[in-house]
py3Dmol code that shows the C-alpha trace and the ligand (Angstrom):
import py3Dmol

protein = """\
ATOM      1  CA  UNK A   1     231.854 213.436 264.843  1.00  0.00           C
ATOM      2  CA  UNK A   2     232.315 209.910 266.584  1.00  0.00           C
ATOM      3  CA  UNK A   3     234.498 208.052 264.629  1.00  0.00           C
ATOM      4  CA  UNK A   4     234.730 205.207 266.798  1.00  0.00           C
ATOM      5  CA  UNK A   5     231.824 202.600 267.585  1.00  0.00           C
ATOM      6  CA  UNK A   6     231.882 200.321 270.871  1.00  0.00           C
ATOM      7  CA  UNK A   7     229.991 197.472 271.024  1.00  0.00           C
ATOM      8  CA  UNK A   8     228.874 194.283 273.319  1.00  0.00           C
ATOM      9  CA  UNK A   9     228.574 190.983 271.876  1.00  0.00           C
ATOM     10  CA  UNK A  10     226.664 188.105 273.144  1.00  0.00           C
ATOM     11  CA  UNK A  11     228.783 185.194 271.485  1.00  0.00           C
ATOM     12  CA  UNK A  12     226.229 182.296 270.609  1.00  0.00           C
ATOM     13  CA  UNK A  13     228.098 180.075 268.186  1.00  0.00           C
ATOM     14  CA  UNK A  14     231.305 180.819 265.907  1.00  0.00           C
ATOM     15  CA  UNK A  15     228.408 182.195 263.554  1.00  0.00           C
ATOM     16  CA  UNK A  16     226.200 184.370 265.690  1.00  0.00           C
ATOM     17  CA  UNK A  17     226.060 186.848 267.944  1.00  0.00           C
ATOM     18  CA  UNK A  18     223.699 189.622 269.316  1.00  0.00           C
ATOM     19  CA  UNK A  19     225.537 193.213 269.394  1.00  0.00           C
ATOM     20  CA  UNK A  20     224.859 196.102 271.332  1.00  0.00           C
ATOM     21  CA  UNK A  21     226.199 199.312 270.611  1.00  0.00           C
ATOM     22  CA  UNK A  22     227.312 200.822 273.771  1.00  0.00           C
ATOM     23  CA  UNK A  23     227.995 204.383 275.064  1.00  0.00           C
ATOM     24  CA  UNK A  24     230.196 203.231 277.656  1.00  0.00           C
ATOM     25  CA  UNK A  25     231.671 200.475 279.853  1.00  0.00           C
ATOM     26  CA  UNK A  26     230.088 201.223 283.065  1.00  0.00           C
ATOM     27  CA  UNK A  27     231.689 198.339 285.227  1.00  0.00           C
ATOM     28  CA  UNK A  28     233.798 195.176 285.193  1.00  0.00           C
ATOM     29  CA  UNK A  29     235.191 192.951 287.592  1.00  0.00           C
ATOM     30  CA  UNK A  30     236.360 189.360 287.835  1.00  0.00           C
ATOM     31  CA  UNK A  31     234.805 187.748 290.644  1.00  0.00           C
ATOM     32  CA  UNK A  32     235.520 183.995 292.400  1.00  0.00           C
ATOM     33  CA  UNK A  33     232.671 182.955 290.105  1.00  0.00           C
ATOM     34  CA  UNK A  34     232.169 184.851 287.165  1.00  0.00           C
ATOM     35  CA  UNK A  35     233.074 187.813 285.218  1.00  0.00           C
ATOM     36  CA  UNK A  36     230.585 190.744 285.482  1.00  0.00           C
ATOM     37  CA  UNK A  37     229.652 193.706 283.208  1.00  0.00           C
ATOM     38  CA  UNK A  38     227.914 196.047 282.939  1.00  0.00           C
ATOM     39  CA  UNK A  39     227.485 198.778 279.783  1.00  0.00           C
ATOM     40  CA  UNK A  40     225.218 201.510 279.551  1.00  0.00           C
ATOM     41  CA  UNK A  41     223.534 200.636 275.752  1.00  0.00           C
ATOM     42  CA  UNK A  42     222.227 202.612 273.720  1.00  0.00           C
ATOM     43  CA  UNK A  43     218.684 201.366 272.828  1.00  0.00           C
ATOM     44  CA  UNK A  44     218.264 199.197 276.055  1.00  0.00           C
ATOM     45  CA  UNK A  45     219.289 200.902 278.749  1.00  0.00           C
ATOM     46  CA  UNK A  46     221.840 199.757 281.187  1.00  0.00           C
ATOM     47  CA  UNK A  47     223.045 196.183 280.730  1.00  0.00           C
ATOM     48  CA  UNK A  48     224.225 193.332 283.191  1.00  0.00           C
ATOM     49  CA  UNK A  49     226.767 190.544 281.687  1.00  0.00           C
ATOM     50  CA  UNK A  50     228.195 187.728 283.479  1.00  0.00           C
ATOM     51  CA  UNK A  51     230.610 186.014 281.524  1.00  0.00           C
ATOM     52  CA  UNK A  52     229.819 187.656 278.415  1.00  0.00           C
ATOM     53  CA  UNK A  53     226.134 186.649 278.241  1.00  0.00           C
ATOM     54  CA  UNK A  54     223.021 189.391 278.846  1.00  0.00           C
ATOM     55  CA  UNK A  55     221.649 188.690 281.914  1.00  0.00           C
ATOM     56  CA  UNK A  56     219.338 191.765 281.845  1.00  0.00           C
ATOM     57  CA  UNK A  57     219.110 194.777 280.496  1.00  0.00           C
ATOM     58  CA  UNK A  58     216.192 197.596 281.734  1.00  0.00           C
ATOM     59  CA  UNK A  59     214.567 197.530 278.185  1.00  0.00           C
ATOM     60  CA  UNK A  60     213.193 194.202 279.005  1.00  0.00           C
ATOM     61  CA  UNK A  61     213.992 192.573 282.379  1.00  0.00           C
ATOM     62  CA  UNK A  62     210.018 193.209 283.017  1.00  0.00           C
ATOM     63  CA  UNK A  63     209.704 190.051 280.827  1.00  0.00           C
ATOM     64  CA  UNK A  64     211.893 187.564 282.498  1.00  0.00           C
ATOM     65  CA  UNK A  65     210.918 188.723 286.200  1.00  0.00           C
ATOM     66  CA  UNK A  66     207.296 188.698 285.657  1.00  0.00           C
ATOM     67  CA  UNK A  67     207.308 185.273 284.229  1.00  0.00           C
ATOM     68  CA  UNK A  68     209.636 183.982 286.645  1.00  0.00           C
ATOM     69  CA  UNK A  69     207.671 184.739 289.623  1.00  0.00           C
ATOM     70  CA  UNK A  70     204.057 186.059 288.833  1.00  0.00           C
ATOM     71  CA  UNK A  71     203.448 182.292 286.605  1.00  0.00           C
ATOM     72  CA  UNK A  72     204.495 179.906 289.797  1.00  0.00           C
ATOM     73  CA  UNK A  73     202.533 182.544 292.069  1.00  0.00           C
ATOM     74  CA  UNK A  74     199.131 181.905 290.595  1.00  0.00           C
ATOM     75  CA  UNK A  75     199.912 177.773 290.509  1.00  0.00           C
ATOM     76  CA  UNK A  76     200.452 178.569 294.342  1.00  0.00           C
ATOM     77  CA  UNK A  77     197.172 180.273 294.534  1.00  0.00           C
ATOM     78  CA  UNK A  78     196.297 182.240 297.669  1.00  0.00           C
ATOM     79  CA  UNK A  79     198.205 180.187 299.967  1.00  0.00           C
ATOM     80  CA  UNK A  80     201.807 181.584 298.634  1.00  0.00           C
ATOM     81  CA  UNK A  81     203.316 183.404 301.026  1.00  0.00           C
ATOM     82  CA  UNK A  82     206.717 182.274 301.798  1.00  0.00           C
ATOM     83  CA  UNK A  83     209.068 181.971 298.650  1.00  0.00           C
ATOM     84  CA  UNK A  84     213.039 180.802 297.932  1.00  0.00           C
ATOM     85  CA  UNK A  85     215.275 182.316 295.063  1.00  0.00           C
ATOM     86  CA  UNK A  86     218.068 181.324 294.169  1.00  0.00           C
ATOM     87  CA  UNK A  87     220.170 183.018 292.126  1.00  0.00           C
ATOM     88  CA  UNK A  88     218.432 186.528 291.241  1.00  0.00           C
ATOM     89  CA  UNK A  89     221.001 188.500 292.844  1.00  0.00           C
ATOM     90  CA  UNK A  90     220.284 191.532 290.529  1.00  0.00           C
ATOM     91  CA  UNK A  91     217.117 191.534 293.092  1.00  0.00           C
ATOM     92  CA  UNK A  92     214.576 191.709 290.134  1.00  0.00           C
ATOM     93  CA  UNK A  93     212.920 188.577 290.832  1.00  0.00           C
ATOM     94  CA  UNK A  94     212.646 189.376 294.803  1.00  0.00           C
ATOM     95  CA  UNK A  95     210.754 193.029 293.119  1.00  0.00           C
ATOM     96  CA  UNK A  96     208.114 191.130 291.370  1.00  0.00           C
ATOM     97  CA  UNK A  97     207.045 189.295 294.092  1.00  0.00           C
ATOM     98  CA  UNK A  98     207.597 191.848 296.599  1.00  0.00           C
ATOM     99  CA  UNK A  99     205.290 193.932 294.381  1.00  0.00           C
ATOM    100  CA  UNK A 100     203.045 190.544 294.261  1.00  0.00           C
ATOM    101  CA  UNK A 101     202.566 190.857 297.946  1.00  0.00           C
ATOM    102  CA  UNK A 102     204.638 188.347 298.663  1.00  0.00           C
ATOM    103  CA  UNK A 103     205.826 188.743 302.474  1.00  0.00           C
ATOM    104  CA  UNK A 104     208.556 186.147 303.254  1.00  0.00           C
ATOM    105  CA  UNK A 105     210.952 185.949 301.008  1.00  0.00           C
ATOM    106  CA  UNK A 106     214.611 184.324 301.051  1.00  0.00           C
ATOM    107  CA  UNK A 107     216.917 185.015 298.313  1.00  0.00           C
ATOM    108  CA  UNK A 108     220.116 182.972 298.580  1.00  0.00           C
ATOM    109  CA  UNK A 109     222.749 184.498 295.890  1.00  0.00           C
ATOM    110  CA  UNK A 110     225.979 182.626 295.400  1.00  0.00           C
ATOM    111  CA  UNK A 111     228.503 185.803 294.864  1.00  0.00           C
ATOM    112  CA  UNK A 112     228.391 188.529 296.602  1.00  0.00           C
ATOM    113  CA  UNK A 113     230.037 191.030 293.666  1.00  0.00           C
ATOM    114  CA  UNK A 114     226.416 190.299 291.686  1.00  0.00           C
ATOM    115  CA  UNK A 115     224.988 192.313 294.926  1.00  0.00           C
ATOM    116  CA  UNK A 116     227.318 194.765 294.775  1.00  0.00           C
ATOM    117  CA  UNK A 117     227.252 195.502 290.998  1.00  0.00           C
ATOM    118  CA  UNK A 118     223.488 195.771 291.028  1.00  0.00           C
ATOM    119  CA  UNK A 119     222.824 197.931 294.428  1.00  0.00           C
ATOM    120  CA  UNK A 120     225.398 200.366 292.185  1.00  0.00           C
ATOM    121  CA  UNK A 121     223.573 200.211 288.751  1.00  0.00           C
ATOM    122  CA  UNK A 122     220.276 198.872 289.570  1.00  0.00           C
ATOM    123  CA  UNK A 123     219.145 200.111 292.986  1.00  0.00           C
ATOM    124  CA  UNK A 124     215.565 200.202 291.632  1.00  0.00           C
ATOM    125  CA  UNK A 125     215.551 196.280 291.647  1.00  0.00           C
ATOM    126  CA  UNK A 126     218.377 196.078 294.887  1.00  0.00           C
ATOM    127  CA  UNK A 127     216.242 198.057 297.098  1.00  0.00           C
ATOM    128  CA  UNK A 128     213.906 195.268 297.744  1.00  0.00           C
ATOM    129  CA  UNK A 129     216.504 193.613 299.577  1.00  0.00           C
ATOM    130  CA  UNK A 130     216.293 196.265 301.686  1.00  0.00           C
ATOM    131  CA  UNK A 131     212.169 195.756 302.625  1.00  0.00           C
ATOM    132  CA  UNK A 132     210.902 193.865 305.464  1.00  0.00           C
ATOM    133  CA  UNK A 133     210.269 190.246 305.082  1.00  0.00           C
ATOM    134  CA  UNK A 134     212.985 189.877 302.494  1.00  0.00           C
ATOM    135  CA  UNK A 135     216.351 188.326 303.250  1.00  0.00           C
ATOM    136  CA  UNK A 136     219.312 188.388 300.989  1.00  0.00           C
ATOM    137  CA  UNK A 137     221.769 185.495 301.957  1.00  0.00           C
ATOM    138  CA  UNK A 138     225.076 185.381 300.266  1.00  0.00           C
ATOM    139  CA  UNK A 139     225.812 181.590 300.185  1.00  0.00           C
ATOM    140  CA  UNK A 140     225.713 178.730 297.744  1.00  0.00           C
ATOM    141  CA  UNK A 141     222.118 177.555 296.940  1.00  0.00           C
ATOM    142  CA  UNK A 142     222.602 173.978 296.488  1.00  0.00           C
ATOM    143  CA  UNK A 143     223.924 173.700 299.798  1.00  0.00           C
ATOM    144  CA  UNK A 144     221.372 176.117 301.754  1.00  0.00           C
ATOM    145  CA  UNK A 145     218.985 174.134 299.914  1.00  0.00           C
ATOM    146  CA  UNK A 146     220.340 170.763 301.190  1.00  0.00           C
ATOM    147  CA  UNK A 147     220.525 171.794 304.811  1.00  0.00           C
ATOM    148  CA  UNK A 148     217.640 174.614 305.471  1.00  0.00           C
ATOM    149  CA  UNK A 149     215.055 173.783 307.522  1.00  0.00           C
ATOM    150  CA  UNK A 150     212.552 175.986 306.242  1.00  0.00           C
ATOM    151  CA  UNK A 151     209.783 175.337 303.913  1.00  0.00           C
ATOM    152  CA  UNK A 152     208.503 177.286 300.705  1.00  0.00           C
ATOM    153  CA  UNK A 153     205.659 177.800 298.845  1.00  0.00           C
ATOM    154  CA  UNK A 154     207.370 178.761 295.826  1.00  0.00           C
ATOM    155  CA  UNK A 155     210.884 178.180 295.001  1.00  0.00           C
ATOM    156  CA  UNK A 156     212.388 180.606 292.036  1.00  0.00           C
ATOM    157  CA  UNK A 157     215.774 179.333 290.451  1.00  0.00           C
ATOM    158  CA  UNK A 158     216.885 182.703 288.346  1.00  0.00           C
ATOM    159  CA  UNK A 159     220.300 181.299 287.437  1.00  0.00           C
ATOM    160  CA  UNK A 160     222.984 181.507 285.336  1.00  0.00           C
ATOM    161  CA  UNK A 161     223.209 179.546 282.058  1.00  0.00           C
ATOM    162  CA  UNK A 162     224.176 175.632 283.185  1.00  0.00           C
ATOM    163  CA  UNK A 163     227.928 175.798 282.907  1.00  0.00           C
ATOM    164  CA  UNK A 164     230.058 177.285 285.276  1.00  0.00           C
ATOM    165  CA  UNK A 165     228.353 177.638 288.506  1.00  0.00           C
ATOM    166  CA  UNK A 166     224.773 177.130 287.751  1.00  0.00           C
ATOM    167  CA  UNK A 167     225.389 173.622 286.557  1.00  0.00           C
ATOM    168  CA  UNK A 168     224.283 172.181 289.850  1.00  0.00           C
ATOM    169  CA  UNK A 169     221.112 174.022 289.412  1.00  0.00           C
ATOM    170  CA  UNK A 170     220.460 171.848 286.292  1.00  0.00           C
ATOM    171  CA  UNK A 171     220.735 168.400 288.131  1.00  0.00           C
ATOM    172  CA  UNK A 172     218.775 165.757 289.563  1.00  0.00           C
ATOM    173  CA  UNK A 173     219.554 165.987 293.294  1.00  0.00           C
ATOM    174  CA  UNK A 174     219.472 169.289 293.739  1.00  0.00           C
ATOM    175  CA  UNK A 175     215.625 169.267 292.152  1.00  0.00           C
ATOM    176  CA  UNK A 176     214.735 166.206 294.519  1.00  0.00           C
ATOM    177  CA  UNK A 177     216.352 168.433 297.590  1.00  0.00           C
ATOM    178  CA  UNK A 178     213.771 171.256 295.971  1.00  0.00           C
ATOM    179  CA  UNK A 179     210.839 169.004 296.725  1.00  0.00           C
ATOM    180  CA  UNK A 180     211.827 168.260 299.910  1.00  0.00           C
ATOM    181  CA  UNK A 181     211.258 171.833 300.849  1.00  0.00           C
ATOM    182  CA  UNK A 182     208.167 172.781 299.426  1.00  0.00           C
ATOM    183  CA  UNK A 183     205.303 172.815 301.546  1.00  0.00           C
ATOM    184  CA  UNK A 184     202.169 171.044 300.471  1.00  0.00           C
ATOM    185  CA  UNK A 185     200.217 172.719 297.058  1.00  0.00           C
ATOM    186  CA  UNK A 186     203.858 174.460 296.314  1.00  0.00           C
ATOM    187  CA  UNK A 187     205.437 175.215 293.316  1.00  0.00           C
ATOM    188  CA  UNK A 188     209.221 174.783 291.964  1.00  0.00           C
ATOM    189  CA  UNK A 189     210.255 177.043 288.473  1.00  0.00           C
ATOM    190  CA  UNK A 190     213.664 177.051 286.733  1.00  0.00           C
ATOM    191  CA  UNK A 191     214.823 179.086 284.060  1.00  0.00           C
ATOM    192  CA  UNK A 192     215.349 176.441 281.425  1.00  0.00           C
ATOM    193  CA  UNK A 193     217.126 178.155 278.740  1.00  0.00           C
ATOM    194  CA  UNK A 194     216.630 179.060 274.969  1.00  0.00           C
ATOM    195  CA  UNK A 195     215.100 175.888 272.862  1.00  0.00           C
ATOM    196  CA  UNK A 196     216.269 176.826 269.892  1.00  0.00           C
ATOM    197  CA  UNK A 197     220.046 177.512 270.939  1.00  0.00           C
ATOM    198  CA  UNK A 198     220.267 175.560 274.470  1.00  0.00           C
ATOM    199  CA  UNK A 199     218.203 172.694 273.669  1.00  0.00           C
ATOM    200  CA  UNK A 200     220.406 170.795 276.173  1.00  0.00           C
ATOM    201  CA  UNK A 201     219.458 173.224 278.988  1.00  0.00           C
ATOM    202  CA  UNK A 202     215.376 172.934 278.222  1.00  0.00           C
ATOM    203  CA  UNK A 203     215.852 169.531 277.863  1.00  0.00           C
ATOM    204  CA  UNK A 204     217.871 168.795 281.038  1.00  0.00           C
ATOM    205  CA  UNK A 205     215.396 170.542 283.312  1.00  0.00           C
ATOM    206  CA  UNK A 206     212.533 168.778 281.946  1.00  0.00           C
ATOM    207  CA  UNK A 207     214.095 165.309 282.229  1.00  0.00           C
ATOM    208  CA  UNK A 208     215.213 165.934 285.562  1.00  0.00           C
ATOM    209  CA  UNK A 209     212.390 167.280 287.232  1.00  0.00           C
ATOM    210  CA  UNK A 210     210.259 164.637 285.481  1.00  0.00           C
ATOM    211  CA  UNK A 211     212.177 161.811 287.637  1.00  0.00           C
ATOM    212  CA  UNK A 212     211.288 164.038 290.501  1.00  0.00           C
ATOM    213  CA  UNK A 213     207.926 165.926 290.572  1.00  0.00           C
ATOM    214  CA  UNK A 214     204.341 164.808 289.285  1.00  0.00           C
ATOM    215  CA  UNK A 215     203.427 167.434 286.963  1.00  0.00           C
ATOM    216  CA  UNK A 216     206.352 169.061 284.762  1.00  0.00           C
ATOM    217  CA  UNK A 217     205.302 171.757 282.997  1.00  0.00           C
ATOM    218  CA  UNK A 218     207.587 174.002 280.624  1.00  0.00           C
ATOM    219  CA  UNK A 219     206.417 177.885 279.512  1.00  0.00           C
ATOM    220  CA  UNK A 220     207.940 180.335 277.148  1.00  0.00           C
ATOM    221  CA  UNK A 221     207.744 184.073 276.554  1.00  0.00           C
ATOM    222  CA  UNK A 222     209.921 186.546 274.228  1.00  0.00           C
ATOM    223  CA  UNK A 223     212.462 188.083 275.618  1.00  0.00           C
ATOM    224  CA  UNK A 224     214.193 190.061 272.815  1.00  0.00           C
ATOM    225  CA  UNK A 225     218.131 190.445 274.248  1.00  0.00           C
ATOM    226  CA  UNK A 226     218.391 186.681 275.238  1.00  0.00           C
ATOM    227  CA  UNK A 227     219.434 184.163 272.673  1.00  0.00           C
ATOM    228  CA  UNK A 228     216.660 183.386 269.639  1.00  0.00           C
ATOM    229  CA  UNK A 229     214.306 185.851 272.063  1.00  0.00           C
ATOM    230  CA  UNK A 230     212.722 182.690 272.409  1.00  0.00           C
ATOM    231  CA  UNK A 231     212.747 181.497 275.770  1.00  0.00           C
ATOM    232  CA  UNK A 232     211.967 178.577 278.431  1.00  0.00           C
ATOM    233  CA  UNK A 233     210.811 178.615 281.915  1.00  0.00           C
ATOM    234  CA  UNK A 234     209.567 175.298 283.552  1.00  0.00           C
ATOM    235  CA  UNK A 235     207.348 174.726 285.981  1.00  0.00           C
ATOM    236  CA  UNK A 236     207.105 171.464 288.446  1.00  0.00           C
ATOM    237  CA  UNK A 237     205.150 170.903 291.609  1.00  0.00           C
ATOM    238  CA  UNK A 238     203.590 167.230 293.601  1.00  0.00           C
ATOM    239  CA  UNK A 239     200.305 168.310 293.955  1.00  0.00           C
ATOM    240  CA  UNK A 240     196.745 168.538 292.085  1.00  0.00           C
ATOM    241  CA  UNK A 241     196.776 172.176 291.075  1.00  0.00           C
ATOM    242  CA  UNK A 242     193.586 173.101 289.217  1.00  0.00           C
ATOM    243  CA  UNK A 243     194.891 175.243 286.369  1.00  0.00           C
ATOM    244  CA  UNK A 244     194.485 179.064 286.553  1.00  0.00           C
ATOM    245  CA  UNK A 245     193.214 180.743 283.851  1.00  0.00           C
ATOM    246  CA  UNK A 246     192.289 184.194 284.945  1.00  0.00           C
ATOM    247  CA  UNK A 247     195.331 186.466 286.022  1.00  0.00           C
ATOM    248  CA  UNK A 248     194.618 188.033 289.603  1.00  0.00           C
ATOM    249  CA  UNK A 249     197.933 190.449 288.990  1.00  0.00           C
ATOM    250  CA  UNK A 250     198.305 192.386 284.976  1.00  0.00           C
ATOM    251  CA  UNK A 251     202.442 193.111 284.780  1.00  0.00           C
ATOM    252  CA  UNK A 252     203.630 194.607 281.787  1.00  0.00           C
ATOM    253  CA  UNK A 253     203.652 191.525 280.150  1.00  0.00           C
ATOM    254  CA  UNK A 254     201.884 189.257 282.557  1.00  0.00           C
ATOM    255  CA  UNK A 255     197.829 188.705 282.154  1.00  0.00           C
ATOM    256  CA  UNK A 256     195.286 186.571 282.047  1.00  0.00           C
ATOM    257  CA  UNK A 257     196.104 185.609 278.074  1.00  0.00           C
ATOM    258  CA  UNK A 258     199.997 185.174 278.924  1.00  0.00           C
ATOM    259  CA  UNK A 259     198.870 182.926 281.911  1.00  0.00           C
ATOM    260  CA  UNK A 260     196.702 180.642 279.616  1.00  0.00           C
ATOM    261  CA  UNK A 261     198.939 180.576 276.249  1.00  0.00           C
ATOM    262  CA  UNK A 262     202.655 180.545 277.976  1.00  0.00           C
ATOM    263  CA  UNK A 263     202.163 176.854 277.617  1.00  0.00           C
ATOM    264  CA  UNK A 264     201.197 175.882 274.305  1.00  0.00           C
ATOM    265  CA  UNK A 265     204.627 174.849 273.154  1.00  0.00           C
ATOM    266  CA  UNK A 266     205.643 174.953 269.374  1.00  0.00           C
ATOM    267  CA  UNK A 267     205.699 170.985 267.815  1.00  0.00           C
ATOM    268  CA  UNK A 268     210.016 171.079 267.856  1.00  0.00           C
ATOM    269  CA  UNK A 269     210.047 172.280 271.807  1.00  0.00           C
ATOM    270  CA  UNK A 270     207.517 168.977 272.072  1.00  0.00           C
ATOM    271  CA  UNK A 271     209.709 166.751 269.886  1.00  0.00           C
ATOM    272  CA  UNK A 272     212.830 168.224 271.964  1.00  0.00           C
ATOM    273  CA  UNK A 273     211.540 167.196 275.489  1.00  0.00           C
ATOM    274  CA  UNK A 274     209.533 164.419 274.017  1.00  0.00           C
ATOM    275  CA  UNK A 275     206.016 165.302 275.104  1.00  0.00           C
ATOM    276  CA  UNK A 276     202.776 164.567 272.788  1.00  0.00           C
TER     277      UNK A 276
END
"""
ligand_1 = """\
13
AG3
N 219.170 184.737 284.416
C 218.995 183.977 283.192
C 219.833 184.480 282.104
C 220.280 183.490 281.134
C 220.674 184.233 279.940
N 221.503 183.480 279.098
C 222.180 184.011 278.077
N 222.075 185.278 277.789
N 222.945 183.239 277.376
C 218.848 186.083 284.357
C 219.127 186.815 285.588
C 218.121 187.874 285.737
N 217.696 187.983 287.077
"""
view = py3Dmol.view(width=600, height=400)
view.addModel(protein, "pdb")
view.setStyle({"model": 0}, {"cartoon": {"style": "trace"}})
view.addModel(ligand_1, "xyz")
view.setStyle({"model": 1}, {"stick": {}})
view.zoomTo()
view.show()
């Protein structure tokens, strides 16, 4: 009989949290950065945690990768064939558009123990570092951002939530440095946080890409082990895009429905960014 219960909690306020009950502990180290876990769950497979908050788990990482890259992909049409991430170090983002036929892509992570972690617990997802045409860097974003000469047609920010070292990734310059390095017709996303409990983070990527890009446009989907399971991406690029409607790639949550409906936004995520 097991008379002792271990669990994970996702602290979200002094009055909430989301628990996992865990068989075991399977990793954690205290990086430059961050601190990093990772827990094998019961119902959700293995988990990744830096500083105490899910970053993804294998029951439903399919969610967050898909819409991270596969949405900005069909706003880039045809032409997309060179794309940045930064952050994604877990190497799930890199998989869906490897999969995507995607053949140039850059991912620039910031810590090097994220790598690590994930080539030991995810290889699955780590092994498309590995393929040709993809390039892991280990180096701070912001700055390869600043100084790179190359161009994109997508650029993926899968970061962290904005405190600690992702804060950068929330602000004003680094978005207008983004622009700078997208070729013409490309696309910029940003994970932009849970509405309900990180207004501030939703709110600060849509204000500050506003003052930078033409067309702003924010997209949720459910993602059950991130906070309220309610969450934002948002999109931003210069040029005319006609829409998409159809979906030329089905994920497991990605299709042509997702594609058309990720953007009808609930009346309080309107009121929030301040959009009719
Ligand atoms: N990056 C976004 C995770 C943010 C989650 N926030 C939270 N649980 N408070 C995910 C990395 C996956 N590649």
């Amino acid at each position: 009989m097991r008379l002792i219960e271990n669990w994970f909690s996702e602290r979200y306020s002094d009055n909430l949290q989301l628990s996992f009950r865990i068989k075991d502990q399977l990793m954690s180290v205290k990086t430059d950065y961050q601190r990093i876990d990772v827990f094998d769950t019961y119902d959700y497979g293995k988990l990744l945690a830096i500083d105490g908050t899910v970053q993804m788990c294998e029951y439903d990482e399919f969610v967050y990768h898909e819409m991270i890259t596969l949405v900005p992909l069909h706003f880039a049409g045809k032409r997309a064939k060179k794309a940045l991430i930064i952050g994604g170090g877990d190497g799930g983002a890199a998989t869906q558009l490897s999969k995507a036929g995607v053949g140039n892509i850059i991912n620039v992570e910031i810590d090097s123990h994220v790598v690590q972690v994930c080539e030991r617990f995810f290889p699955e997802l780590t092994g498309t570092f590995h393929k040709q045409g993809v390039k892991l860097l280990i180096q701070d974003g912001i700055k390869y951002l600043r100084e790179t000469q190359e161009k994109f047609d997508v650029i993926i920010v899968d970061s962290t939530d904005p405190e600690g070292p992702a804060e950068g990734l929330f602000g004003k310059s680094f978005y207008s440095d983004a622009r700078k390095k997208l070729n013409e017709g490309g696309v910029f996303v940003t994970q932009s946080g849970s509405p309900y409990y990180q207004p501030k983070a939703t709110k600060m990527a849509y204000d500050g890409l506003k003052s930078v890009f033409k067309h702003v446009r924010p997209y949720t989907a459910f993602i059950p082990t991130y906070p309220s399971g309610f969450w934002s991406f948002t999109l931003a690029y210069d040029s005319d895009i006609q829409e998409p409607v159809e979906a030329s790639i089905t994920g497991k949550y990605f299709n042509s429905d997702v594609l058309r409906g990720c953007f009808l936004l609930p009346q309080f995520v309107k009121d929030l960014i301040g959009t009719t």
